[in-house]
N, C-alpha and C positions, 0 to 999 in steps of 0.2 A: 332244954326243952325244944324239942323239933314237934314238926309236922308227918312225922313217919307214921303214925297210927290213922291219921287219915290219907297217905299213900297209898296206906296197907288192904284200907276199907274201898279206894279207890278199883287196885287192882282185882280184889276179890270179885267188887262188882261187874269188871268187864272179863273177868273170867266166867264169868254168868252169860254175859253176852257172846263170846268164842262159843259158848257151849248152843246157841241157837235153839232149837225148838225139842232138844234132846237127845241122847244118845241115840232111841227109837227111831227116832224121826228121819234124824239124818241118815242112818243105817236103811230107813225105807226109800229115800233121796236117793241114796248110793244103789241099793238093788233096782232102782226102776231105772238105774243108768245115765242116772243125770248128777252134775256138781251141786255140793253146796252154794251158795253165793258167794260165800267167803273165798272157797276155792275157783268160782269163776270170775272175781276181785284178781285173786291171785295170780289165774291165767292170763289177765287180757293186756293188766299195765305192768308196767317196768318194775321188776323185783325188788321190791323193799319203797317203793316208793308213795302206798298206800296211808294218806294222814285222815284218819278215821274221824267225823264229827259226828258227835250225840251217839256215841258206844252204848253207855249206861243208860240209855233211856228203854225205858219197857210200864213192866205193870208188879211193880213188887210185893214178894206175900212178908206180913209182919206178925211175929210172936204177940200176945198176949201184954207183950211187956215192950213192946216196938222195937223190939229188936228184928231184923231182917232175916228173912230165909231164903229167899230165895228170888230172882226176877223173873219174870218170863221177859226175852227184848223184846224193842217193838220189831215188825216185819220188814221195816226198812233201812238200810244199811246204805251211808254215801257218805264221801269224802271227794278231796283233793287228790289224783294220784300224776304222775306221768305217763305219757307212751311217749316212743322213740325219745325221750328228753323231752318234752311241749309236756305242759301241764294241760291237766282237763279233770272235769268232773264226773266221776263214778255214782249214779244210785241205781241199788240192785233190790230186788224185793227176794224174800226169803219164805220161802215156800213149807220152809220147816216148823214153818211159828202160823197155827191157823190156815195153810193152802196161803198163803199171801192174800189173804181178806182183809179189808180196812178193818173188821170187825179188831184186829189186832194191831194195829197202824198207830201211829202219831201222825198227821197227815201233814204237820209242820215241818216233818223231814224231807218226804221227796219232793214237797214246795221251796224250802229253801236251798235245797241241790238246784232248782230251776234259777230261783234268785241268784245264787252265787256265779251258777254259767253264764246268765245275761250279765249283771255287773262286772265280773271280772273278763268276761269276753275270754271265754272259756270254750272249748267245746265238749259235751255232753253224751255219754253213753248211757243209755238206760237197759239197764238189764231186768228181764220181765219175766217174771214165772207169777200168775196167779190174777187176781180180778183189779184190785188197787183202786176199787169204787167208794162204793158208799156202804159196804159192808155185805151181810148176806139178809134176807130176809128175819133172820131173829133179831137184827138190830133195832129192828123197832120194838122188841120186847125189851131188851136189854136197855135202850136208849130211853123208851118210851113214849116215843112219838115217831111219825116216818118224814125219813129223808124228804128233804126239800133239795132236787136236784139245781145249783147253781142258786139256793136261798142263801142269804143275808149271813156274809161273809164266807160265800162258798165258791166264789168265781177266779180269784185270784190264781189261785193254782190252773186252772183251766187256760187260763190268760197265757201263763207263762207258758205253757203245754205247746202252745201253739204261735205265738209271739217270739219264742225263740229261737225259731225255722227263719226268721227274720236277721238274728246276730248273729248266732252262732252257728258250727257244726252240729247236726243230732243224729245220732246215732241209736238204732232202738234193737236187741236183741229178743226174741219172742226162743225160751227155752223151757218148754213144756207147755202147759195149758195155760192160754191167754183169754180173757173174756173183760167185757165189759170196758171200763175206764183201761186197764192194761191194753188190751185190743185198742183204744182211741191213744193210748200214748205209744204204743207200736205204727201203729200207722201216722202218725204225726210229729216224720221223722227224715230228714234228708232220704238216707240209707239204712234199711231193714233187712235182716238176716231173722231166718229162724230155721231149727236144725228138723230134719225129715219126720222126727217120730215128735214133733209140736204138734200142737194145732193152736188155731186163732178164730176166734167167734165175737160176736156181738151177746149173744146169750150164747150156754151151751146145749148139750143133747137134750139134760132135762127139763128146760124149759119150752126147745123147740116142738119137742114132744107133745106138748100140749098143742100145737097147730097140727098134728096127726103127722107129724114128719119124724118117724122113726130112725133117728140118725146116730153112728156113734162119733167119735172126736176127729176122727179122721176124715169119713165123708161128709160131716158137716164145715172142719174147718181146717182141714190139713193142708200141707206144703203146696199139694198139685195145684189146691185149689184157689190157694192166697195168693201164689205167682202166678198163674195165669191171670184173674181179675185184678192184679195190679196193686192188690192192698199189703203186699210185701214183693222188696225188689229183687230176696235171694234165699235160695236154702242149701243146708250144706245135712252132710252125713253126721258130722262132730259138732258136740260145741269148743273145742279146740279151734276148729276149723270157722266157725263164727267168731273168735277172738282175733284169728290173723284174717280175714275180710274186713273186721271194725278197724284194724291197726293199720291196711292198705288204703283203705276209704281215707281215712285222716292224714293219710302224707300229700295226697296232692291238694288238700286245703289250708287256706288259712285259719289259723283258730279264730279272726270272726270279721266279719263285715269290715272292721277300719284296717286290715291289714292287708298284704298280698298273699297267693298260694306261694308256699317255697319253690326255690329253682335250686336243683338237685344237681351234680356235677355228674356229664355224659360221656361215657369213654367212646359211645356208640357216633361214627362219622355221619356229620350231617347229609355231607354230600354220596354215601351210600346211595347205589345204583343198583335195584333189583330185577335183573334180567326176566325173570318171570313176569315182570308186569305186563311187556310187550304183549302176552300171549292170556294175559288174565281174563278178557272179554272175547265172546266166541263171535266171531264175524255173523254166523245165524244168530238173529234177534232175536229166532222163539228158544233159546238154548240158556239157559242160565247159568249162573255162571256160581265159587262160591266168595263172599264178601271178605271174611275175617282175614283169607290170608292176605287180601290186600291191605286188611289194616297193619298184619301184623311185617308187612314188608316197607309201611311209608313212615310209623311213628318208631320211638327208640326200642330196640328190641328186650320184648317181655315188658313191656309198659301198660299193653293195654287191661284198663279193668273192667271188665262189662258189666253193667246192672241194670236188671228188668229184663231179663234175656225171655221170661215164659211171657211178657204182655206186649200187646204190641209190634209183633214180632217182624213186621216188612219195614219197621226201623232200629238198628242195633244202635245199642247207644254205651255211652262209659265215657271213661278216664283215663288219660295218655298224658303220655310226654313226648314232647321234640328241644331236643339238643337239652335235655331236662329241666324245661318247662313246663307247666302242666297246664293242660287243655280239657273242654269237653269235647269228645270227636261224637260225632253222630254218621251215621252209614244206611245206605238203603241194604235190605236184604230180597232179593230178585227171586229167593224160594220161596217168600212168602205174600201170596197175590202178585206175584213179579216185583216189588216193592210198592203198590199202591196203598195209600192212605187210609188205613181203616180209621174207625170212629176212635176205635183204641191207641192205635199207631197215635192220631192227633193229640191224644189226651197224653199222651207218651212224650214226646214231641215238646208240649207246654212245660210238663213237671223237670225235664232236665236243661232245658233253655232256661227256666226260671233259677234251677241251680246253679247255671253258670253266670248270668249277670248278679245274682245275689252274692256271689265270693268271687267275681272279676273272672273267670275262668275264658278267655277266646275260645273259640265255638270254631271247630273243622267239620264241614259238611262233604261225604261223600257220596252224592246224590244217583241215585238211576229209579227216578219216581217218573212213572205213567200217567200219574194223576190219583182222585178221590178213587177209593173204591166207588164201581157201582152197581146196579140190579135191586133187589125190593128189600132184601135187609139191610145194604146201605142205608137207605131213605130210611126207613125205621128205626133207625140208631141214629138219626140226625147228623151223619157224617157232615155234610154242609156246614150245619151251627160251628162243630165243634173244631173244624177245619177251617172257620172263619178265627176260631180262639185260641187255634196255634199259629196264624196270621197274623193274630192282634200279637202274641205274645214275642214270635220271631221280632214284630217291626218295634217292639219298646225296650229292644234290646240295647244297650249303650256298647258292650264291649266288644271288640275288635271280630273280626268273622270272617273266611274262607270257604269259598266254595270248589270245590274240583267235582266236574258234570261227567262222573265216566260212563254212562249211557244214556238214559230215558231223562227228558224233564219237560211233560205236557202237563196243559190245562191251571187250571186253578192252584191245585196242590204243587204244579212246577214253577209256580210266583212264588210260593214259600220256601225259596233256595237262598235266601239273604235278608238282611234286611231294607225295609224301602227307606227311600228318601237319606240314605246317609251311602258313604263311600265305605265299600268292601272288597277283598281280591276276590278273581274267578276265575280260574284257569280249564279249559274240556280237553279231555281228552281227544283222539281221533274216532274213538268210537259214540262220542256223543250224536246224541239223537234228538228235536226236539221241533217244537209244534203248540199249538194250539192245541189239537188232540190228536191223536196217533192215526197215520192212514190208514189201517185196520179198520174197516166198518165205516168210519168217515166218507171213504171214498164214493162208496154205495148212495152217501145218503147226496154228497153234493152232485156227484153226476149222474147221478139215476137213468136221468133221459137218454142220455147221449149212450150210456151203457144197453140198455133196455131197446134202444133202436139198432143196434147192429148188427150186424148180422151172428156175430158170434162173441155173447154178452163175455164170455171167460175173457177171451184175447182182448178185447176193449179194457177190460179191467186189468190185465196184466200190462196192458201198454201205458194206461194210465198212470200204473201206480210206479213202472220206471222212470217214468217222467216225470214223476213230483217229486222221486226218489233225488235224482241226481240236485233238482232245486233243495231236496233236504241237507247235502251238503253242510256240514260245518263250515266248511271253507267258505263257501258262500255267505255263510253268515258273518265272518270274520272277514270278508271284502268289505260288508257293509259296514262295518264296527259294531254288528250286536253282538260278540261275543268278543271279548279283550284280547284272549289267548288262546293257541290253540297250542300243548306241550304235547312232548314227550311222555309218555306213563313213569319213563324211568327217572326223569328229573322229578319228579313231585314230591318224594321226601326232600329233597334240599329248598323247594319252594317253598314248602311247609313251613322248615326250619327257620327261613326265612322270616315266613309269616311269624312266628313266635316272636323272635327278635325285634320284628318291628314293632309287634304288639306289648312287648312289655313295658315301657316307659308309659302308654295308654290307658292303662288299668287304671283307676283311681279308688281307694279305699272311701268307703264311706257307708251310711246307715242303708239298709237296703227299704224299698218302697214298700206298702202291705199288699201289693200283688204279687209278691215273690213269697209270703208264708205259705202257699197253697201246699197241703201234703201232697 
């Protein structure tokens, strides 16, 4: 006597499950040009390394005689899988079974993929096609009473939703229509990817519709528009292509708070010398210049990852290596406001500073900021507030931090180049520039008089302002000892490298604070 008859009964039933929301259905998946779940399970982790928990669960139909016919699963699918080797947690919703509406959900599955990545210190992909709320509006016919949002044992999952931006890695892919709870677990996620023909809403078209805003999925919630307002940090053409950004993102971290990011082996030479840098900054200030290749001339080559490239745009920020280390580099970008500080830029600023001391990441700052933006929509955006909250956020920084000044760093927003009160490198270039506030305009206002009485106001101003010129010196500044160092452009990767090295024995693993969950 064996157990083979209930193997047998076993197997059938998750051949119930394989089969997802129908041959129909999937066949409609496939023609709108999107994977099943199953299939983007299969693309994203390590081949064959998918260990499936709660297969067999759904809503099953029974004969007359209880005998089974058939299940429908439920719409959520998650396990244990690998990427590159590192285990981590997979839950995907499945769009084939109901749109991915809780109306067809066990809501105890993508709760305990949350539980399993916090306890086992795990990191976490969520893959999102569909609403994963509290059902649609006929749940309350069906359920027969309405949802109580966050009623009486309804918060725990919520908990985990966003407490876990605290332990772990989270990773959230948005691959078709996102709304509601899906839209709040999309956005409540380290790193966000969603592919061009997505969109991502709070409600969708039909319901916005009722505010008289005729919209369809794309003008109300598409790519353009989620990366630029910052509530997703990328989009791609493919969801191939969203698989290998989720699998880059998770190399340069640790899988969670008590450990270090890996250090990769660099065939790339530290002390690399790129002749171009000499010439990267144009002698004319009003000249801009462009950022990236200088990143991609000081960290290990083809390292850098960028993300959030459409918000916040006069600061570039991502993911690098030196000597295969892994860092967060931030960069000014002098195309955008010259690099001054939008309200955006600061809100930008907080969210990847707080990723980097939440998983130990040292922080490379490549600075050419002029200051807060300003004029009357600054003011209206509260740039000040919010430029005080990437202030707060730079100074409670614990981990290791580098500055290199390769041009502009005035005003208020050029205090936010380190952090205060702790010891950090800072190395300026020759092209640095820097001040209280730029002599541009300044000049006007401190010498007005002396300008206004002369006989020829231009020439007073031009004599003026070579003469505060030559006191703007760097060198000047580095007689006094307000500036440490003054390099070479060409030495900076191997300063850099440096900086890594010194910082790695600094990093210390440990629980991160709750001012680092912020999405």
């Amino acid at each position: 006597m064996t157990w083979k008859p209930e193997l047998d009964e076993l197997a059938r039933r998750e051949a119930f499950a394989r089969q997802m929301g129908g041959v129909d259905k999937v066949k409609r998946q496939h023609d709108q040009g999107r994977l099943t779940v199953r299939e983007r399970i299969d693309g994203l982790i390590d081949s064959g390394s998918f260990h499936e928990i709660g297969a067999v669960s759904g809503i099953g139909d029974y004969d007359a005689d209880g005998e089974l016919r058939d299940v429908t699963p439920a719409n959520c699918i998650f396990g244990r899988a690998k990427i590159d080797g590192r285990p981590v947690v997979v839950v995907g919703d499945d769009f084939t079974v109901r749109g991915g509406s809780a109306d067809a959900s066990i809501h105890h599955k993508p709760q305990m993929a949350e539980e399993m990545a916090h306890d086992f210190r795990l990191p976490i992909i969520r893959v999102i096609e569909g609403s994963g709320g509290g059902g649609s509006v006929k749940t309350i016919e069906t359920k027969g009473a309405a949802n109580l949002p966050g009623g009486i044992g309804g918060t725990e999952w919520f908990w985990y939703t966003t407490g876990n931006m605290a332990q772990v890695p989270v990773v959230a892919l948005g691959l078709g229509s996102v709304a509601g709870l899906g839209a709040a677990r999309l956005a409540a996620s380290h790193y966000s990817v969603m592919t061009k023909n997505s969109a991502m809403f709070v409600a969708g078209p039909p319901v916005v519709a009722r505010l008289g805003q005729n919209l369809d999925k794309q003008q109300l919630g598409g790519w353009e528009i989620q990366t630029r307002s910052g509530a997703v940090d990328h989009a791609v053409e493919t969801e191939q292509e969203a698989f290998e950004c989720a699998r880059r993102f998770l190399s340069y971290l640790p899988s969670s708070v008590h450990e270090l990011p890996p250090t990769l082996p660099c065939e790339d030479d530290p002390e690399r010398a790129e002749e171009a840098l000499l010439k990267a900054v144009p002698r004319n200030r009003r000249q801009v210049y462009k950022m990236r290749p200088i990143i991609e001339a000081v960290v290990d080559k083809g390292s850098f990852f960028e993300m959030g490239q459409n918000f916040g745009r006069s600061i570039i920020a991502g993911l690098a290596r030196l000597q295969g280390r892994a860092v967060l580099l931030l960069a000014s970008d002098p195309y955008h406001y010259g690099g001054s500080w939008t309200a955006e830029t600061c809100q930008k600023v907080v969210r990847y500073v707080d990723l980097a001391e939440t998983f130990h990441l040292p922080i490379v700052y490549l600075m050419d900021c002029p200051g807060f933006m300003i004029g009357l929509e600054a003011e209206k955006a509260a740039t000040i507030r919010l430029g005080m909250r990437a202030m707060a956020a730079v100074n409670q920084t614990t981990v290791p931090w580098c500055t290199i000044i390769v041009r502009n760093c005035f005003g208020v927003a050029g205090v936010v180049h380190q952090p205060a009160a702790r010891h950090s490198l800072r190395y300026a270039w020759p092209s640095a520039y820097w001040g209280s506030l730029p002599l541009e305009g300044g000049i006007e206002a401190a010498y007005r008089a002396e300008i206004e009485a002369a006989d020829d106001p231009a020439a007073k101003l031009k004599e003026i302002e070579e003469r505060l010129n030559k006191l703007r010196s760097p060198f000047r500044s580095a007689e006094k000892f307000w500036v440490e160092e003054i390099i070479d452009p060409r030495k900076t990767r191997a300063l850099l490298c440096e900086f890594a090295r010194l910082a790695e024995p600094l990093r210390t693993p440990g629980v991160a604070t709750s001012m680092r969950i912020r999405p």
